[in-house]
TIRO-202570 format. One record per residue: y, z, x of N, C-alpha, C in turn; residue number from 0. Coordinates in steps of 0.1 Angstrom, whole numbers, always signed. Example, Ala and Ser with C-alpha at 12.3 -4.5 7.8 and 13.67 -1.06 7.14 Angstrom:
<sites>
+---------+-------+--------+----------+-------+---------+---------+-------+--------+-----+
| n.north |  n.up | n.east | ca.north | ca.up | ca.east | c.north |  c.up | c.east | num |
+---------+-------+--------+----------+-------+---------+---------+-------+--------+-----+
|     -57 |   +78 |   +132 |      -45 |   +78 |    +123 |     -33 |   +78 |   +132 |   0 |
|     -22 |   +71 |   +128 |      -11 |   +71 |    +137 |      +0 |   +79 |   +129 |   1 |
+---------+-------+--------+----------+-------+---------+---------+-------+--------+-----+
</sites>
This chain:
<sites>
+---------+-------+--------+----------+-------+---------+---------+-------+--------+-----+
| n.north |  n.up | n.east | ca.north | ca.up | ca.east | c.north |  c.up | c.east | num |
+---------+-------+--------+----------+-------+---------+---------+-------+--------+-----+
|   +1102 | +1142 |   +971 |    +1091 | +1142 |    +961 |   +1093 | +1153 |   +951 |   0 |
|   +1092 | +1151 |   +934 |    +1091 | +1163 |    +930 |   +1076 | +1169 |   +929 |   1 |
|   +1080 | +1181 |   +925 |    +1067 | +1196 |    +927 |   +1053 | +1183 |   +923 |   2 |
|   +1057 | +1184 |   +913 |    +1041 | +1175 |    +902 |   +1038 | +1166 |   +913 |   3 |
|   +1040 | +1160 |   +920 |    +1038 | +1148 |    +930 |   +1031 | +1155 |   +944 |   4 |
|   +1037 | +1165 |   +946 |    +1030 | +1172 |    +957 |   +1018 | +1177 |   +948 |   5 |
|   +1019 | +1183 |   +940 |    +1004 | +1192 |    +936 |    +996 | +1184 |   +929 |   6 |
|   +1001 | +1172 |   +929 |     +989 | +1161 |    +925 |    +985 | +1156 |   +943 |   7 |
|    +991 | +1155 |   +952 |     +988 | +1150 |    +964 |    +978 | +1162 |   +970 |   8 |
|    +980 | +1172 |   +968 |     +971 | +1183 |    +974 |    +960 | +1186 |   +967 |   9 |
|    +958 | +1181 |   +953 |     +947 | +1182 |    +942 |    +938 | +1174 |   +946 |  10 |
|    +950 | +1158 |   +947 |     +937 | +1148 |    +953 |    +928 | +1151 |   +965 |  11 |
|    +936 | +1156 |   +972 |     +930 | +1153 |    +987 |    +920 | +1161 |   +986 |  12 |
|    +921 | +1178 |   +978 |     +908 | +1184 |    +974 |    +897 | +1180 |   +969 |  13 |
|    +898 | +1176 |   +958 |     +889 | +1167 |    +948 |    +881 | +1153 |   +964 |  14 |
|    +888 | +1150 |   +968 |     +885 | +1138 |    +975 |    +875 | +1142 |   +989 |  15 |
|    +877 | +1154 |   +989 |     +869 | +1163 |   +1003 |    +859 | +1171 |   +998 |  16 |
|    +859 | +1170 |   +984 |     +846 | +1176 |    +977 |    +848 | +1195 |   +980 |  17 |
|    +859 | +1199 |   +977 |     +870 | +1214 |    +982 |    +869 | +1220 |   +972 |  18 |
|    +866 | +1228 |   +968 |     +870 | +1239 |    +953 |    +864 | +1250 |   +954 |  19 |
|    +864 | +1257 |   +962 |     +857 | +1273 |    +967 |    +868 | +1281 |   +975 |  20 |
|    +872 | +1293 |   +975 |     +876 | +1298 |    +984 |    +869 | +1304 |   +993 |  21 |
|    +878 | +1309 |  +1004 |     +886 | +1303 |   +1012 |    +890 | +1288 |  +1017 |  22 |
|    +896 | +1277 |  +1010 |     +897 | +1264 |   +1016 |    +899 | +1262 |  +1031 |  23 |
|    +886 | +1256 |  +1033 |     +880 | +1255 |   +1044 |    +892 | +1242 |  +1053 |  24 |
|    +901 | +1246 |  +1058 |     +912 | +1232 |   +1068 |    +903 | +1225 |  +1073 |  25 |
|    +893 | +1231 |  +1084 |     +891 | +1219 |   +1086 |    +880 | +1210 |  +1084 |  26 |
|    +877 | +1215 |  +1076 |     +871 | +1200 |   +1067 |    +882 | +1192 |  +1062 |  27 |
|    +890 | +1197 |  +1057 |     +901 | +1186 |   +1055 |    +908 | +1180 |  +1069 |  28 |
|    +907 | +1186 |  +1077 |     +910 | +1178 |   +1089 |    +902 | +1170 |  +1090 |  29 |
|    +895 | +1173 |  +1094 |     +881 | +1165 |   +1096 |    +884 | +1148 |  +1091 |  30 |
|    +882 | +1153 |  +1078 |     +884 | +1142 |   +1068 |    +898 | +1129 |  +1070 |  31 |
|    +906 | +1138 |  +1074 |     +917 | +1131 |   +1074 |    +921 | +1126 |  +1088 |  32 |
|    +908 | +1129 |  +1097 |     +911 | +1123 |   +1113 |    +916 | +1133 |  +1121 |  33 |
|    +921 | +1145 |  +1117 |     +928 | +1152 |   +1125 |    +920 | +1164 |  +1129 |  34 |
|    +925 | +1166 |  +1144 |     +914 | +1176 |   +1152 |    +924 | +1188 |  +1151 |  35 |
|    +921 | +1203 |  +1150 |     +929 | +1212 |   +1149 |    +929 | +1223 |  +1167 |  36 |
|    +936 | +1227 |  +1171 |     +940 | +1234 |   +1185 |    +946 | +1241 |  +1184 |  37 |
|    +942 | +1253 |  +1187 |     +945 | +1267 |   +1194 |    +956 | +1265 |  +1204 |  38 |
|    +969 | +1269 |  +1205 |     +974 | +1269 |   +1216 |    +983 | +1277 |  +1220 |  39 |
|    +985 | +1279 |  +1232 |     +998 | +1290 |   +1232 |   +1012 | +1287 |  +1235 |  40 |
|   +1016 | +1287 |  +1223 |    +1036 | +1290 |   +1221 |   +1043 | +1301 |  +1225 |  41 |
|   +1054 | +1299 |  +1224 |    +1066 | +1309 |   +1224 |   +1063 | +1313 |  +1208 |  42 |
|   +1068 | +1321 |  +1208 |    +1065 | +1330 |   +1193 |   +1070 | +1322 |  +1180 |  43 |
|   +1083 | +1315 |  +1184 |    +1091 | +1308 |   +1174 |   +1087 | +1297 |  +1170 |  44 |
|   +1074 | +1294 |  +1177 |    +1068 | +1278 |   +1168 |   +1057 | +1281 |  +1168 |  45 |
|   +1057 | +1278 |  +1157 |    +1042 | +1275 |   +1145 |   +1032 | +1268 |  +1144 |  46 |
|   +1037 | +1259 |  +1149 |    +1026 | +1245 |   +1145 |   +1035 | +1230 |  +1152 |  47 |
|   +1026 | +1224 |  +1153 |    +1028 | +1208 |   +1160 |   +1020 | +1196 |  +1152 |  48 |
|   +1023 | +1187 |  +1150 |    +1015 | +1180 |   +1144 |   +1023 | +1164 |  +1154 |  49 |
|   +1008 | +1166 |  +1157 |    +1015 | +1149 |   +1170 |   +1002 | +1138 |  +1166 |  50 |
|   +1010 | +1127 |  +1164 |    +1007 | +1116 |   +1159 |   +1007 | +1106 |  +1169 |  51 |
|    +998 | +1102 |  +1173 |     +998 | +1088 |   +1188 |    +989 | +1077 |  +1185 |  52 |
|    +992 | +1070 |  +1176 |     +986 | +1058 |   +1175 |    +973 | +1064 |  +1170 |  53 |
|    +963 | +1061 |  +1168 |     +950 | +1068 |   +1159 |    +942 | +1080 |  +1158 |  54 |
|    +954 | +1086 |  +1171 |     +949 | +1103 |   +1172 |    +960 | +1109 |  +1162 |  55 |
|    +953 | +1121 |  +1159 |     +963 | +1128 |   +1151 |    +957 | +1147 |  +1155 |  56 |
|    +966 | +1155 |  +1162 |     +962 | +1168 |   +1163 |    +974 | +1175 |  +1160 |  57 |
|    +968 | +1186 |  +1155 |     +973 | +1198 |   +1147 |    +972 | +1206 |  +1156 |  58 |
|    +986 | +1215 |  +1168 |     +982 | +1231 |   +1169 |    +990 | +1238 |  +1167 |  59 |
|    +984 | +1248 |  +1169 |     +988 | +1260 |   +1160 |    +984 | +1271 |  +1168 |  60 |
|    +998 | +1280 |  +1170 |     +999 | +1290 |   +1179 |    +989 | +1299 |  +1174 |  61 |
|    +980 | +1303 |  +1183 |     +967 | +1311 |   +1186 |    +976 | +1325 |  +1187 |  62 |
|    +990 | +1331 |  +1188 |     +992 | +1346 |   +1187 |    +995 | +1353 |  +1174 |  63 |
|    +996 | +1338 |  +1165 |    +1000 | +1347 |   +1148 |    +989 | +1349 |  +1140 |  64 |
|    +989 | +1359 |  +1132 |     +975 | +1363 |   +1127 |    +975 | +1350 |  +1120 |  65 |
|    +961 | +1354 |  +1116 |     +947 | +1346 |   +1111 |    +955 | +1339 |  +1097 |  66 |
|    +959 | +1343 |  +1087 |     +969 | +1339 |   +1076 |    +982 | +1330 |  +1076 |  67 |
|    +986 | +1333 |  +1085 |     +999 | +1327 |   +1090 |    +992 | +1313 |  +1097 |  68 |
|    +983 | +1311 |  +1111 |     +978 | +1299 |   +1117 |    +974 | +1291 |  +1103 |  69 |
|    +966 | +1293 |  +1091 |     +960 | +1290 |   +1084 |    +975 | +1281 |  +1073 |  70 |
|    +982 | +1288 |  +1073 |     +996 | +1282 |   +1063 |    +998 | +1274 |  +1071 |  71 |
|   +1001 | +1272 |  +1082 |    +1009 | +1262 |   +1094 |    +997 | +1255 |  +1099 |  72 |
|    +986 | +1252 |  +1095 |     +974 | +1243 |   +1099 |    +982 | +1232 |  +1082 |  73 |
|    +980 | +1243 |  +1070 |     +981 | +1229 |   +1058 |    +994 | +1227 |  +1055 |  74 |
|   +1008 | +1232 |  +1064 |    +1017 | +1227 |   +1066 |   +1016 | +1214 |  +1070 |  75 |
|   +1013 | +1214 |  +1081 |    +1010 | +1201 |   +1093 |   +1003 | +1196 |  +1083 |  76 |
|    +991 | +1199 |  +1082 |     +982 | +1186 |   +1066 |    +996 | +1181 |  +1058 |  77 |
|   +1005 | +1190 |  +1057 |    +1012 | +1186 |   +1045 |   +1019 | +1170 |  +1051 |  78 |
|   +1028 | +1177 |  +1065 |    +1036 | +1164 |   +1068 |   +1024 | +1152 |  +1072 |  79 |
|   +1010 | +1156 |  +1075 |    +1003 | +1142 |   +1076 |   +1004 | +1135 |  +1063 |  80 |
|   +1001 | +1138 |  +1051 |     +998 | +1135 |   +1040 |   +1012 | +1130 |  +1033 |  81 |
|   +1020 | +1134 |  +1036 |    +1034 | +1133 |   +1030 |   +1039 | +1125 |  +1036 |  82 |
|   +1043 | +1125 |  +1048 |    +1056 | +1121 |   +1055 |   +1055 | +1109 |  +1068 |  83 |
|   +1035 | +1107 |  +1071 |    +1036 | +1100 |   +1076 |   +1031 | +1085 |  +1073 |  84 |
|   +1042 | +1076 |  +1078 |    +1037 | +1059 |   +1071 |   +1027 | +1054 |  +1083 |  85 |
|   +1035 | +1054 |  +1093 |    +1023 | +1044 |   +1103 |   +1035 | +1049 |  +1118 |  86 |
|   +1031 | +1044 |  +1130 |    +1038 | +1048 |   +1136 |   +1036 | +1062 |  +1144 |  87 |
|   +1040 | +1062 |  +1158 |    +1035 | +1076 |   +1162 |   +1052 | +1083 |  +1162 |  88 |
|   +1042 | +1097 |  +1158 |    +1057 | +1105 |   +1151 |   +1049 | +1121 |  +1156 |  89 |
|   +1065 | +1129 |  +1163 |    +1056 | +1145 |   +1164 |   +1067 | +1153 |  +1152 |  90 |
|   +1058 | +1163 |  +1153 |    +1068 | +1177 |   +1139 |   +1062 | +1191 |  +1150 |  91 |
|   +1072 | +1194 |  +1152 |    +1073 | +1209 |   +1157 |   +1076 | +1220 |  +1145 |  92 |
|   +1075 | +1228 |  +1141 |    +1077 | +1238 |   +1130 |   +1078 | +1249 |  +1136 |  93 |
|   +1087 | +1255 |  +1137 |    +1094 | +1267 |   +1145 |   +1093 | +1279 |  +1130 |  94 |
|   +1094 | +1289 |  +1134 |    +1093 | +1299 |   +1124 |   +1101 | +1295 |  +1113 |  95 |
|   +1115 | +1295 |  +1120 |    +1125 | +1295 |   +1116 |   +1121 | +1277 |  +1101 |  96 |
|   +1120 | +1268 |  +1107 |    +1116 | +1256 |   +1101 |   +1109 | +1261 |  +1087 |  97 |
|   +1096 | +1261 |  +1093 |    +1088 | +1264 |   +1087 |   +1088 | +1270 |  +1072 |  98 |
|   +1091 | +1286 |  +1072 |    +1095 | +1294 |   +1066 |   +1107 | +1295 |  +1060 |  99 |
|   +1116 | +1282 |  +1060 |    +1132 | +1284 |   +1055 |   +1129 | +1284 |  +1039 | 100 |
|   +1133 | +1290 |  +1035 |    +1136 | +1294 |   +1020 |   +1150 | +1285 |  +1015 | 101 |
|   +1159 | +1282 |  +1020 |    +1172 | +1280 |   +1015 |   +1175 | +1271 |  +1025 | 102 |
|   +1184 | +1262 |  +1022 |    +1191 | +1250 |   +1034 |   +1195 | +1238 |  +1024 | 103 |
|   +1198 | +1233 |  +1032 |    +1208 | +1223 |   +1027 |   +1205 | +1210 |  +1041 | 104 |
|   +1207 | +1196 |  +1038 |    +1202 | +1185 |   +1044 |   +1218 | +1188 |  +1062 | 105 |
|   +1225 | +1196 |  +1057 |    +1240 | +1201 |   +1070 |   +1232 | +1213 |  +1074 | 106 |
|   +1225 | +1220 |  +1073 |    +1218 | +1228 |   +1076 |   +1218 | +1228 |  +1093 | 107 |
|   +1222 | +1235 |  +1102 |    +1228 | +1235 |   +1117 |   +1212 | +1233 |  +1124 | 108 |
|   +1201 | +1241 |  +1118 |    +1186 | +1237 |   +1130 |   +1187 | +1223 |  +1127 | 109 |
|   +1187 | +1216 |  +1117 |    +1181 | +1206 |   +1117 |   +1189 | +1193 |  +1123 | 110 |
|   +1203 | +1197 |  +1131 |    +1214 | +1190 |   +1135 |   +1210 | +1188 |  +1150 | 111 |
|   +1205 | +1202 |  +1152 |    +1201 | +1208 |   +1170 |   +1194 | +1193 |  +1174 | 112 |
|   +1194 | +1191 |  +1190 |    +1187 | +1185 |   +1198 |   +1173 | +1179 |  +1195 | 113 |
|   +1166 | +1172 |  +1192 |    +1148 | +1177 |   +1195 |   +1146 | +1179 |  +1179 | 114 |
|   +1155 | +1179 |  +1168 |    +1150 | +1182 |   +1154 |   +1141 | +1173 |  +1150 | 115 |
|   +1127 | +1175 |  +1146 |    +1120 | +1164 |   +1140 |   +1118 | +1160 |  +1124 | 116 |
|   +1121 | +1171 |  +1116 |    +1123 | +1170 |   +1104 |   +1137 | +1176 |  +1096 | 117 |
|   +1136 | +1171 |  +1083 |    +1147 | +1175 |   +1073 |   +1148 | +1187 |  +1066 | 118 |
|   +1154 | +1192 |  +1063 |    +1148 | +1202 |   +1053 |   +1140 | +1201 |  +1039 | 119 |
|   +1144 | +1188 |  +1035 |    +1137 | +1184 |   +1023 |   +1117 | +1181 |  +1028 | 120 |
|   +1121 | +1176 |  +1043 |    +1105 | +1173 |   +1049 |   +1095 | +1188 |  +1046 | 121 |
|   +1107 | +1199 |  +1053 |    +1100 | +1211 |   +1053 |   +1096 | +1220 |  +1042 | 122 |
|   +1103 | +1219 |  +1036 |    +1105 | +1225 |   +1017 |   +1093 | +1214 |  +1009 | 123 |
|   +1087 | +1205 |  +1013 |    +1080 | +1197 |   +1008 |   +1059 | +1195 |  +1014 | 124 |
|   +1067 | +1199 |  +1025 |    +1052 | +1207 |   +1032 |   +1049 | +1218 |  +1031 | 125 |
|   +1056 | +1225 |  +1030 |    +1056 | +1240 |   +1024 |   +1050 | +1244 |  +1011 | 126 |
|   +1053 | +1234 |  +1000 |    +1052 | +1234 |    +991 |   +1031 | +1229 |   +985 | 127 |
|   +1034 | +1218 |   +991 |    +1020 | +1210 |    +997 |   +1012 | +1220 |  +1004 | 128 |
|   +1013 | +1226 |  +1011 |    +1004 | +1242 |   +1020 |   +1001 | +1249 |  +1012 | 129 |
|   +1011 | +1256 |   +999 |    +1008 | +1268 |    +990 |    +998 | +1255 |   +977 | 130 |
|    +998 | +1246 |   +976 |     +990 | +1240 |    +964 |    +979 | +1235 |   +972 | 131 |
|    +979 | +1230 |   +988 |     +962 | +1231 |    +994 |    +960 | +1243 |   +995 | 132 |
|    +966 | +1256 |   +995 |     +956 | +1269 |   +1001 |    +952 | +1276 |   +986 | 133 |
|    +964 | +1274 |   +981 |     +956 | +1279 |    +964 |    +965 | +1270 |   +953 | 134 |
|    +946 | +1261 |   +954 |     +949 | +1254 |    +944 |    +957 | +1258 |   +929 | 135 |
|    +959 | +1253 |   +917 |     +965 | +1258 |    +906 |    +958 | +1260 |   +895 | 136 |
|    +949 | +1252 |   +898 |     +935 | +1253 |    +886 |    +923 | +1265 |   +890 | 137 |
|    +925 | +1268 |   +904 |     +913 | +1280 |    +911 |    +919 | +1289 |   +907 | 138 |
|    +935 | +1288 |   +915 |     +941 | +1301 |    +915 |    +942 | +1310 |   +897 | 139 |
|    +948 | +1302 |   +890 |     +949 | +1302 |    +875 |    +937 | +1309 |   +870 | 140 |
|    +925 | +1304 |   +874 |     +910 | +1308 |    +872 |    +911 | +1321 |   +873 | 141 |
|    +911 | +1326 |   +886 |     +912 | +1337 |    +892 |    +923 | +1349 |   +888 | 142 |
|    +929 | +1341 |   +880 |     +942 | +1354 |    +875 |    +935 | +1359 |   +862 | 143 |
|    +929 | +1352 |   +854 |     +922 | +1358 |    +841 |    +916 | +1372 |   +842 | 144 |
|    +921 | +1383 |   +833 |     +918 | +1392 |    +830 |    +926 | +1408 |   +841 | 145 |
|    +938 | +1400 |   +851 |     +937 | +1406 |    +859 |    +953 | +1410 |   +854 | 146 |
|    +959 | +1421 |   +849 |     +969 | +1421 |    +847 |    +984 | +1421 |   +855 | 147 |
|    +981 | +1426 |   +869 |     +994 | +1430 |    +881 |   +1000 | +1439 |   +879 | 148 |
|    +992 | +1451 |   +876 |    +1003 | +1460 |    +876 |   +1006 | +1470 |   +890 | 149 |
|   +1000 | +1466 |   +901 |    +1005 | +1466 |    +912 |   +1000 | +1456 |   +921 | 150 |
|   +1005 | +1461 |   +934 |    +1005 | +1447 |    +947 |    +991 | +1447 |   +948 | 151 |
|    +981 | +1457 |   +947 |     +965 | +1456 |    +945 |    +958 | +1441 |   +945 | 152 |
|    +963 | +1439 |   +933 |     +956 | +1426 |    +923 |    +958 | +1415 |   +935 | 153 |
|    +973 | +1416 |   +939 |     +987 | +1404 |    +948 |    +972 | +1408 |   +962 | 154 |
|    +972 | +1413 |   +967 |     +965 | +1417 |    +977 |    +948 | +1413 |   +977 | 155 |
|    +945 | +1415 |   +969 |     +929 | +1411 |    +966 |    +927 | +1396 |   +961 | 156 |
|    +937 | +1390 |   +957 |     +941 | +1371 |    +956 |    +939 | +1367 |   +973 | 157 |
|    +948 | +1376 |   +978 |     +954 | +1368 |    +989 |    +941 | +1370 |   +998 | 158 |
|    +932 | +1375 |  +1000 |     +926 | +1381 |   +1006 |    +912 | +1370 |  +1011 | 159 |
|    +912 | +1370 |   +993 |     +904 | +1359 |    +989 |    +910 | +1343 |   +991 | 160 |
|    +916 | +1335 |   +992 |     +923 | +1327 |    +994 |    +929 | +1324 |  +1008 | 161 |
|    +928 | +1337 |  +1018 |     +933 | +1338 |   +1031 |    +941 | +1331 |  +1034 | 162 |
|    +954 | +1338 |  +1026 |     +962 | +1335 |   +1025 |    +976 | +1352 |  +1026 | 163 |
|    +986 | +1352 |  +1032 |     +996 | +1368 |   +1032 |    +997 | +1368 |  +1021 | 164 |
|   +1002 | +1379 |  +1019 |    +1001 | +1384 |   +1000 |   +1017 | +1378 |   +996 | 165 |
|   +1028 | +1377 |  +1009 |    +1038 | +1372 |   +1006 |   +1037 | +1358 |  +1001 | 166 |
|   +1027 | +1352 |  +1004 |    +1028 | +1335 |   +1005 |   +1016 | +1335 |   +989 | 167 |
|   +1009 | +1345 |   +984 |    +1000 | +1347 |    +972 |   +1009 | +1352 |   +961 | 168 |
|   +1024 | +1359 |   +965 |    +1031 | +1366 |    +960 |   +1040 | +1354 |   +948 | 169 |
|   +1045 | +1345 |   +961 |    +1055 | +1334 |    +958 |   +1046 | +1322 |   +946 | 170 |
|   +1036 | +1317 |   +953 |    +1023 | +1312 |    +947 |   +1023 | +1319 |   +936 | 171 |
|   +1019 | +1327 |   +929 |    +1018 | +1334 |    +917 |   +1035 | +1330 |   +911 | 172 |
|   +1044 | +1333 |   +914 |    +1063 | +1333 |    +910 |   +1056 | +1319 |   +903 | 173 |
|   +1057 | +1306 |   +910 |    +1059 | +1291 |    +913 |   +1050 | +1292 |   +899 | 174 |
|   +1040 | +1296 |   +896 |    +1027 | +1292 |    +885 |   +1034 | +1300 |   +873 | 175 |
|   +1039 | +1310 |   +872 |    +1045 | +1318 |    +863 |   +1039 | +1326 |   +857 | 176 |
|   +1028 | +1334 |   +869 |    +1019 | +1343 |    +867 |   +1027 | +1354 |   +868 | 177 |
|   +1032 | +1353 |   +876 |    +1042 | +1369 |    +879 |   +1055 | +1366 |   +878 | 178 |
|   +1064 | +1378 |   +871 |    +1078 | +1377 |    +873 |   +1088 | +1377 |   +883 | 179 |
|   +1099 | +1374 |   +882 |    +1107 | +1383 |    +899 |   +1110 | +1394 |   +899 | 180 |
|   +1101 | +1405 |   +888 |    +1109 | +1413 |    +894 |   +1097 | +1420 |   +899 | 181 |
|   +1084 | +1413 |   +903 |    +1074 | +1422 |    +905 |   +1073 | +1423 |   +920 | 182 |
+---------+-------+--------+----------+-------+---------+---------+-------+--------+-----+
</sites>
């Protein structure tokens, strides 16, 4: 999918849940979308689950990573519901490693391993879909008026509000062309 297709799929689904306030409330978008969200406890290396069984649909999400991080890997998982699933029961495990890959390629060796449930294009695509449900582009944009960045301050008081890491408000800002790379 390109960008504009995802951030119109994550616009809609806001607009559609009646959403435009921060902190975006998940689950009400779960809610909405059938899906129940769970606390659970992982090994450190996975993130999130999103298991699909015929008209259930649950989201969990390791209860040891802070509050910011559970919250990206709640609208990850929104992402691959909304994206990636047609019909059919289907699970997605998101391991840190998954989850958070910056770089890869479809030869990419996790996604070859045993047990792989997604692509890299799956994950780079939910990823992407997570940063435009958690800050929208029309809020976030809102919210940058009058604020110049001349330190991580500003990056930090976004993220805060948006509950969202200042790393994931940092990239978010890059992606909109609010901030430069070299900030």
């Amino acid at each position: 999918m390109r960008n504009e297709e995802i951030e119109r799929s994550a616009s809609d689904l806001l607009h559609s849940v009646g959403v435009l306030k921060t902190p975006i409330p998940l689950h009400r978008i779960a809610t909405f979308l059938k899906a129940e969200i769970h606390q659970q406890t992982f090994e450190d290396m996975v993130s999130g689950v999103l298991l699909i069984r015929g008209d259930e649909r649950h989201i969990m999400v390791n209860k040891a990573h802070h509050p910011n991080r559970q919250r990206f890997t709640i609208a990850h998982e929104l992402g691959h519901l909304v994206l990636h699933h047609n019909s059919g029961d289907r699970l997605f495990i998101d391991t840190h490693l998954r989850a958070y890959q910056r770089r890869g390629s479809a030869a990419s060796g996790v996604y070859e391993e045993p047990g792989s449930t997604t692509t890299p294009a799956e994950e780079k695509e939910a990823n992407q879909f997570a940063s435009a449900l958690l800050m929208p582009r029309e809020l976030l944009l809102s919210k940058t008026v009058g604020r110049e960045f001349w330190d991580e301050l500003d990056v930090a008081a976004l993220a805060a509000e948006f509950g969202v890491s200042e790393q994931a408000m940092t990239i978010r800002l890059r992606q909109l062309d609010v901030l430069d790379s070299i900030f």
